[in-house]
C-alpha positions in Angstrom: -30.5 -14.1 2.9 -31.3 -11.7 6.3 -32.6 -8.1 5.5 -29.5 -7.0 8.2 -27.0 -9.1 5.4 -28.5 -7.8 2.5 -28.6 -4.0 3.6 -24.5 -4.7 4.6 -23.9 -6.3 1.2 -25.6 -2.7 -0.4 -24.1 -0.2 2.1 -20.4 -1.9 0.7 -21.8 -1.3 -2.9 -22.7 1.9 -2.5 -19.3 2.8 -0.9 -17.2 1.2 -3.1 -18.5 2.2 -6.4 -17.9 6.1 -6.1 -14.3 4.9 -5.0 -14.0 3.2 -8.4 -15.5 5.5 -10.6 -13.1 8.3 -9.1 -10.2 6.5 -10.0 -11.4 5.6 -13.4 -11.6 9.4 -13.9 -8.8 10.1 -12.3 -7.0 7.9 -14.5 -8.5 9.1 -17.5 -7.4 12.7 -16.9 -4.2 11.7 -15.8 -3.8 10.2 -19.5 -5.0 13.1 -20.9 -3.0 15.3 -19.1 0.1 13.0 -20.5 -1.1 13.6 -23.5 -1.1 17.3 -23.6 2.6 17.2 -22.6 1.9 18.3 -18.6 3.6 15.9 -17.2 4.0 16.8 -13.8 0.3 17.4 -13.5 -0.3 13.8 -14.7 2.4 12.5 -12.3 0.5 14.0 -9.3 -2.7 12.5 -10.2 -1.0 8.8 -11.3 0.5 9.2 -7.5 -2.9 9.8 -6.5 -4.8 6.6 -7.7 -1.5 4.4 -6.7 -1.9 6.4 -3.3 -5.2 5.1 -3.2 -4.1 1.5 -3.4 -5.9 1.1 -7.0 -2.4 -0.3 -8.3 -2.2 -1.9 -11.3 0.9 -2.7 -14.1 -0.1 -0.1 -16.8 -0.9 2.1 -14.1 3.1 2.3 -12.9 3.9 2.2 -16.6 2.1 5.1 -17.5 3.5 6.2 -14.4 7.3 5.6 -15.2 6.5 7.0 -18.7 5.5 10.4 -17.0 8.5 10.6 -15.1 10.7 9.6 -17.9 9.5 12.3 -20.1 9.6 14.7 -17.1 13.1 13.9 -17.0 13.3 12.0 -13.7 14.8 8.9 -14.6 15.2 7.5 -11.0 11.3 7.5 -10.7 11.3 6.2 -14.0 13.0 2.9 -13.2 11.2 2.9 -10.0 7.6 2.0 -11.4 8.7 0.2 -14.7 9.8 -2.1 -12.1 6.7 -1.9 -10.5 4.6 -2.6 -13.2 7.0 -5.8 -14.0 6.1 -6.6 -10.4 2.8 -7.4 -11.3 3.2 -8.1 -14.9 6.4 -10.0 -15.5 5.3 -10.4 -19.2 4.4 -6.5 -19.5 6.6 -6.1 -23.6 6.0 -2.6 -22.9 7.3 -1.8 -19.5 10.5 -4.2 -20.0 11.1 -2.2 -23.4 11.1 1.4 -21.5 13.0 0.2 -18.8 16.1 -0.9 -20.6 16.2 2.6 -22.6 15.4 4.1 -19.4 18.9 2.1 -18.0 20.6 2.9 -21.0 20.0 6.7 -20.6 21.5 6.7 -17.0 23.7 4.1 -17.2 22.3 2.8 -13.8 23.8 0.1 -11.9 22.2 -3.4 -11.6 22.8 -6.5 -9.0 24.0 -9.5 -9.9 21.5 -12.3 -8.2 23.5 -15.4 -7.2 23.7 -18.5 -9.4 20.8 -20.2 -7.3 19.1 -17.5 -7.5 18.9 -17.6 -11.3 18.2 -21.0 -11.5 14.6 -20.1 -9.8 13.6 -17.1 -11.2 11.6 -19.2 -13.1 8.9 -18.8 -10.6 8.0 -15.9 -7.9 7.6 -15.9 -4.6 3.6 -17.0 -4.7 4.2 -19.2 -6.9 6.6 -21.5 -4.7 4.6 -20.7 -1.6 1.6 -22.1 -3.2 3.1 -25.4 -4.6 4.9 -26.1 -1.5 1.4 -25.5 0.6 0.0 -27.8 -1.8 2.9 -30.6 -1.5 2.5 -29.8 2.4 -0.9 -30.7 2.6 -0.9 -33.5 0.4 1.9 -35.4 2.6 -0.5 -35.2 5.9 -3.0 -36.0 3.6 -0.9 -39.2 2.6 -0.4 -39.4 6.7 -3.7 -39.8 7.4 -5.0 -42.1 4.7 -2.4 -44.3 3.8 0.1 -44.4 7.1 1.4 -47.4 5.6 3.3 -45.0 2.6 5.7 -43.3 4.9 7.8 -42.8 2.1 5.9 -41.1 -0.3 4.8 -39.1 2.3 8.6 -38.2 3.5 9.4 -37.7 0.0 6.5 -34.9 -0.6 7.3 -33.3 2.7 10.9 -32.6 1.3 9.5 -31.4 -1.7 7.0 -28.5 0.1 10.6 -27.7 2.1 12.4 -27.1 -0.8 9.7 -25.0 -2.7 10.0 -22.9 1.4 13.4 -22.9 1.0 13.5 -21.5 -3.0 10.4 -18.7 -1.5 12.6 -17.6 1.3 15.6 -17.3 -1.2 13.7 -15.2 -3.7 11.7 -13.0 -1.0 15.4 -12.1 0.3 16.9 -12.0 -2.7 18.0 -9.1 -5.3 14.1 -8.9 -6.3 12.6 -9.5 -2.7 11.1 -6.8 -0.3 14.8 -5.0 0.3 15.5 -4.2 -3.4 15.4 -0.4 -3.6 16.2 1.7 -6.6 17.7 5.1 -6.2 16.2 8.5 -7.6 18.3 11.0 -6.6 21.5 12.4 -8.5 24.9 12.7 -7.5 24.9 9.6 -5.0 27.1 8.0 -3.2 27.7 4.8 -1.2 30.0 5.8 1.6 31.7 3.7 4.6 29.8 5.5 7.0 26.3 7.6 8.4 28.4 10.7 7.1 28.2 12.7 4.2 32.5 13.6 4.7 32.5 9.5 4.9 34.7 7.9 2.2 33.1 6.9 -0.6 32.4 3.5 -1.4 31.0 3.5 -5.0 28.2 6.3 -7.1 25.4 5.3 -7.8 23.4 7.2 -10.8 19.5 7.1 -10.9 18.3 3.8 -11.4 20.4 1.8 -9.7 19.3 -1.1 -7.7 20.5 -1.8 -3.9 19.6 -4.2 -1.5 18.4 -1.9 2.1 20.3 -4.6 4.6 19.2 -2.1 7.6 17.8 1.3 8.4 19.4 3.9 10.8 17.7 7.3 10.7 18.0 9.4 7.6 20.7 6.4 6.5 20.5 2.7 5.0 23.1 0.4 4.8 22.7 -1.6 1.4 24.7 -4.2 -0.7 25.8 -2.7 -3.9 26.2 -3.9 -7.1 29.7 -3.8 -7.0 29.6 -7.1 -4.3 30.3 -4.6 -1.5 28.1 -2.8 0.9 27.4 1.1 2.5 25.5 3.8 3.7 23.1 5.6 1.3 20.9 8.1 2.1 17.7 7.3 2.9 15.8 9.6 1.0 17.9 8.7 -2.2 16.5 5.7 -2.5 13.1 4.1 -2.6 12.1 0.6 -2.6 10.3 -1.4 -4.9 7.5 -2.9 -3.1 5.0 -0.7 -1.7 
């Protein structure tokens, strides 16, 4: 290895490792700040290490756990759902977040039929197999042109594992679902707060953000219809 490569492979060390140390601490006293019953304290610090892009699934559970006990039961949805995000089989996380639903009585989508049928799978996971079935059909192109049919046949497999990505990515658990933290909402026909109402919407409930228009978003509800929400009512899921 070069001297020049090795001192850029130590510089990166050297940088990195107060970074995770900090957040291991951080984390740490956030817990112990849970513990001692100050929430909000611990909510600014768990904020702090997602803030810093050091995201994992017990880190948005112990988040939603703060906020639950804090009383903010929007929030509290908010990262239990984040955390199932990155762990769909977090016990923990799915527990709190159906007594956190049941405590607000928050509103859920209803995904499509096709939808259900591939929730089986995430996102990655059919962009990955139908990469895979991709390649291996120009694969079979190139070294056995005479098998234009197995070849065919895998290319239409890699377009349906596209198609079942692009369904779930714009789906009710793609990159518009949004859940809403603020009391007292309401869905309304339009950009004003003297608009007719379309349907409340108590913390927790999920929305689909269809379009952004200054301080307003226009969503699909979970009654099948759609309206204007406040932006800063609602936040979405992904980061």
């Amino acid at each position: 290895m070069k001297p020049s490569a090795l001192f850029q492979i130590l510089v990166l060390l050297l940088f990195a490792l107060p970074s995770a140390v900090g957040a291991d601490d951080l984390f740490a006293k956030a817990n112990t700040e849970f513990a001692a019953g100050s929430f909000k304290a611990a909510i600014a610090d768990y904020n702090a290490i997602a803030g810093s892009g050091e995201w994992s699934a017990n880190l948005f559970y112990d988040l939603g756990n703060a906020y639950f006990r804090d009383g903010d039961f929007g929030r509290a949805i908010l990262n239990y759902d984040r955390a199932l995000r990155l762990d769909r089989h977090h016990p923990e996380a799915d527990a709190n977040l159906r007594i956190a639903r049941d405590q607000t009585h928050s509103l859920e989508l209803s995904p499509p039929a096709l939808e259900r049928y591939l929730n089986f799978g995430t996102t990655n996971f059919f962009a990955v197999v139908g990469a895979i079935f991709f390649w291996l059909a120009v694969i079979f192109l190139i070294l056995r042109p005479g098998r234009m049919l197995w070849a065919v046949a895998v290319m239409v497999l890699a377009g349906i594992c596209a198609f079942a990505a692009y369904r779930l990515e714009s789906g009710t658990r793609g990159q518009s679902l949004a859940i809403v933290i603020a009391g007292n909402v309401e869905a309304r026909v339009a950009t004003a707060d003297s608009a007719r109402s379309v349907l409340a919407l108590p913390p927790g409930s999920e929305v689909l953000i269809l379009q952004e228009r200054g301080d307003w978003s226009y969503a699909a509800l979970p009654n099948d219809q759609r309206g204007w929400i406040a932006a800063n009512a609602v936040e979405k899921v992904r980061l």
